[in-house]
C-alpha positions, 0 to 999 in steps of 0.5 A: 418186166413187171407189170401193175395190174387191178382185180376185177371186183364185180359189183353186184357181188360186192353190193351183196356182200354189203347188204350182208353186213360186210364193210365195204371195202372188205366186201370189194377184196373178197368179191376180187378172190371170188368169194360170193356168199357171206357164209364163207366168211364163216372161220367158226369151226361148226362150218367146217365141211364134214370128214365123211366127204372125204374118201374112205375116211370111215374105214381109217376110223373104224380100222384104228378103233379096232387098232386102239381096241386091241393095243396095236402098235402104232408107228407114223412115218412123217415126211421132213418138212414143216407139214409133215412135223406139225402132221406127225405131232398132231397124229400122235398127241390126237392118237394119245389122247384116244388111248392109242400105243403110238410113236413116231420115226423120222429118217434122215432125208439124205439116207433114206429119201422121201416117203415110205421107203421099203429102207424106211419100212426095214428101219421102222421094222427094226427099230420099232417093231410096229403092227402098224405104219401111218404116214402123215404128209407121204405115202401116196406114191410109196407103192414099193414101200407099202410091198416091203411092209405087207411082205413083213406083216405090217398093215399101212395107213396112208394120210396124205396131200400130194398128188397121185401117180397112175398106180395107188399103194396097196395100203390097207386105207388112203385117205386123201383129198386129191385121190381118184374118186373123192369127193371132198369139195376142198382139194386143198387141205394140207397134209396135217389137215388130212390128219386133223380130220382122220382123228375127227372121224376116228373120235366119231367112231369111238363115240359111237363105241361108247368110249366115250361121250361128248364130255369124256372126250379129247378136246382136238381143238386143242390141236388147231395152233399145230394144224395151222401152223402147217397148213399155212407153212406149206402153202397150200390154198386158202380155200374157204375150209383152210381159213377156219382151220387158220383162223381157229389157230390163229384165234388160240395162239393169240388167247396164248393157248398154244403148245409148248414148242409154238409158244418157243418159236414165237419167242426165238423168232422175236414174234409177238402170239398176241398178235399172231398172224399166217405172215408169222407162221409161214416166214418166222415159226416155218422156216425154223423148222423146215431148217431142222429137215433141211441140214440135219432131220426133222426129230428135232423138229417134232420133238419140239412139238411133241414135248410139254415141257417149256424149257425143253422147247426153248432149248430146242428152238434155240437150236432150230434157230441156230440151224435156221441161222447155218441154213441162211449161210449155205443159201446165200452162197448158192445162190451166189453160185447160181448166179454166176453159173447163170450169167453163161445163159441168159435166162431172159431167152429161155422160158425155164431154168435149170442149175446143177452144181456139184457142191450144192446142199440137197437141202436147201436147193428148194429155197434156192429155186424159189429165190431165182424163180422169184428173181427171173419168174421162170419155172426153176429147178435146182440139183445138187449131187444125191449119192451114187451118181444121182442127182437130186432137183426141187423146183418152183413154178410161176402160175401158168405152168403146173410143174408136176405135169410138165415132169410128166411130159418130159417122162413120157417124151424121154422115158429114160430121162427121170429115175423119179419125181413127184410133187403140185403145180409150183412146187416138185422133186426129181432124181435123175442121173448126173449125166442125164442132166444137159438133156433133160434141161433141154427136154424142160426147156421144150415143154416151158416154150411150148407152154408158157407166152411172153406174157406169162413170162411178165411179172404181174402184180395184182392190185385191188386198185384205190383205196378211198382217203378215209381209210388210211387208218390203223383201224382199218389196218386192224380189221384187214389184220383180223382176216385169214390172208394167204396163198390163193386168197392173196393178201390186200395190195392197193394202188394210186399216183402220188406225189413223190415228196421226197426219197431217201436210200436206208441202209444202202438196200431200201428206198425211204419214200415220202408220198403225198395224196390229196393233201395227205403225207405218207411215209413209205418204204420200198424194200430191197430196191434202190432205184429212185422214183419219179416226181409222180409215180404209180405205186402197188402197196400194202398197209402197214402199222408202224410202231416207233417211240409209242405212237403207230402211224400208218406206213406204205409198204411198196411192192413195186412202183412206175412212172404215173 
């Protein structure tokens, strides 16, 4: 079932906003997100909150000035996702820049698994000799790993995002937002967010130094095209923080100052930087190198971050396309797959859904979870075989029910269940034994009907209610477009009746719409439905600027539609 619901907006919030010089209908969507005081607004980056909020950010400044000072070797272990690239390739353009010995080692997920591993340590041991290891994106549960690395003499830098366990590593520094005790007010940065503001606090350091002045010194904002793409790629919140460093982003790509390896994946995803948006980023550039750490590993990924040549960039993200295209293939299959092994349960009588199959890609079953948890809005966990009889799940979460903690449950109810797991409220990883599966599925199954209601079961879409005649118009399309929208500050969706003038199904997958309000006729489209419409229907949508032959005229994308 899904139902159309409307935001509340409280009013004298909204007439604040407006006295403060926000367009009306924009001071009503920000009010709905809880957006109170015109200063959030802000995306300047002197509204940046400080780096020394965060946790021990001062002693990673002054640890890696000393580094730099003595010409240590620096190494990052990158985790193999689009935040850990972007995190990697800002560490080690930022950490360049500051005269840093610096390189980088990204393992093959399937051989060494996720975070500093005492395998990974060994290999960077090898193969690099580092005097220092800095994760980026990782590390934050890697006690056994960080062991391995002080038993060899290498000293550890943890910068990361994710959510700690009930121990921390024995790491020289942690510098995390979501560590016990810090008190940084943005709990939401991402993982390259968290590096961003290490080289801040370290340029700070080396100031004070005399290393440099604030002429001599390395322009990071240079590095904000990176630090965007990877926070809206793994999307995380869009706290007020996270919009100035989106929008900052966002601001340089659209002047095309961007690195080499943005500027080539907005080409190879047949996207315009001039009018770059956070859609762009988190469905075209994302998932092209995600696809890199999802089938084979992320160095390609990186490399084409890292690199400043254009056509070495265009040639790897033609490549990255490529394997993104391979990535399509595999994920229509399981998911072919897990329909069929889903029509023996009927997941309209369970609360989650848990699919094992032994011919399954470990690095896809993320993508394929979320597809079934957006088909069926259950928490869905997906496995396929992980090596000497392990299997491996990723999962995604609806709102309502935090994914992490209820793998914390099922650990603590059935200790023996879990080899290991980790992850945020929506989205988490696990191992288990293959014939521990059936039980924990069960054990899952327990914790989803003891926390999740009928309807927190319910498909909700949230509106922002009518929108006034008068603004119909692509120039209010251009002013919402100027906005940062994304996850936790969701993206404009209105709705009204209207009169259904005509409807037409496209290409044998979408329902073409002609609508009428008083008076006006609108041209809308309802992607991948085919199911026909009233004569009067109650309809969720976006605005949309559609360009054809020249002219650009305003189309409703729907999201859902009822009977009015």
């Amino acid at each position: 079932m899904t139902r159309i619901t409307t935001r509340p907006s409280p009013f004298r919030t909204t007439e604040l906003l407006r006295q403060g010089g926000v367009h009306p209908v924009l001071a009503r969507l920000y009010a709905a997100r809880g957006l109170a005081d015109p200063r959030e607004l802000s995306s300047e980056l002197a509204s940046l909150i400080a780096p020394a909020g965060l946790l021990h950010i001062d002693k990673a400044a002054e640890f890696l000035a000393d580094a730099i000072a003595a010409n240590k070797r620096m190494v990052i272990v990158a985790d193999y996702d689009c935040d850990g690239a972007t995190a990697c390739a800002t560490a080690l353009r930022g950490l360049a820049a500051m005269g840093a010995i610096v390189d980088y080692i990204v393992p093959n997920r399937f051989e060494y698994g996720y975070g500093l591993t005492p395998e990974i340590v060994a290999l960077t041991a090898r193969e690099k000799q580092p005097d220092i290891i800095i994760t980026v994106d990782n590390g934050i549960a890697s006690i056994e790993g960080v062991e391995e690395a002080r038993r060899r003499g290498i000293e550890v830098v943890i910068t990361d995002h994710h959510l700690p366990g009930d121990a921390l590593p024995d790491a020289r520094v942690i510098v995390n937002p979501n560590q016990p005790a810090c008190g940084f007010p943005s709990k939401h940065l991402a993982g390259v967010g968290v590096v961003f503001y290490v080289l801040l606090a370290l340029r700070a350091e080396l100031r004070r130094r005399g290393v440099f002045d604030a002429q001599t010194q390395p322009k990071l904002d240079s590095l904000l095209d990176l630090v965007a793409l990877g926070t809206v790629a793994d999307v995380v919140k869009l706290d007020s923080n996270n919009r100035i460093l989106v929008a900052q982003g966002i601001k340089r790509m659209r002047a095309g100052r961007m690195h080499a390896g943005v500027a080539a994946l907005f080409r190879v995803a047949g996207r315009q930087a001039r009018t770059a948006s956070p859609f762009d980023l988190g469905f075209a550039l994302g998932p092209r190198l995600n696809a890199a750490g999802r089938l084979e590993d992320m160095s390609l990924g990186i490399e084409c971050l890292v690199t400043d040549d254009e056509g070495r960039a265009w040639a790897i993200a033609q490549q990255l396309n490529e394997i993104n295209l391979k990535r399509r293939e595999i994920e229509a299959e399981m998911q072919d797959a897990a329909l069929v092994h889903l029509d023996r349960f009927e997941p309209a009588n369970r609360s989650t859904i848990t699919v094992f199959d032994n011919t399954w890609h470990q690095g896809v079953i993320g993508i394929v979870a979320s597809r079934l948890k957006e088909k069926f809005f259950r928490p869905t966990i997906t496995f396929a075989p992980g090596g000497d009889g392990m299997i491996k799940g990723s999962g995604r979460s609806i709102p309502g029910f935090h994914l992490r903690d209820a793998l914390d449950l099922v650990s603590k109810r059935a200790p023996s269940l879990i080899e290991r797991f980790g992850g945020h409220a929506m989205a988490a990883g696990l191992t288990l034994r293959a014939e521990a599966f059936d039980a924990f599925s069960a054990a899952f199954e327990e914790v989803g009907r003891s926390w999740l209601s009928e309807l927190q079961l319910e498909r909700v879409i949230e509106t922002d209610g009518p929108l006034e005649d008068g603004y119909y118009t692509t120039e209010f399309i251009e002013l919402m477009d100027g906005q940062v929208w994304g996850q936790g500050f969701a993206p404009p969706v209105f709705c009204d009746e209207f009169r259904v003038v005509s409807q037409r199904i496209l290409k044998e997958r979408h329902l073409k719409l002609l609508l009428e309000r008083n008076g006006a006729r609108y041209d809308a489209i309802w992607f991948g439905n085919t199911a026909a419409v009233g004569e009067r229907a109650r309809v969720a949508f976006r605005l949309d600027a559609n360009e054809y032959n020249g002219v650009t005229k305003v189309q409703l994308l729907v999201e859902h539609a009822e009977p009015a």
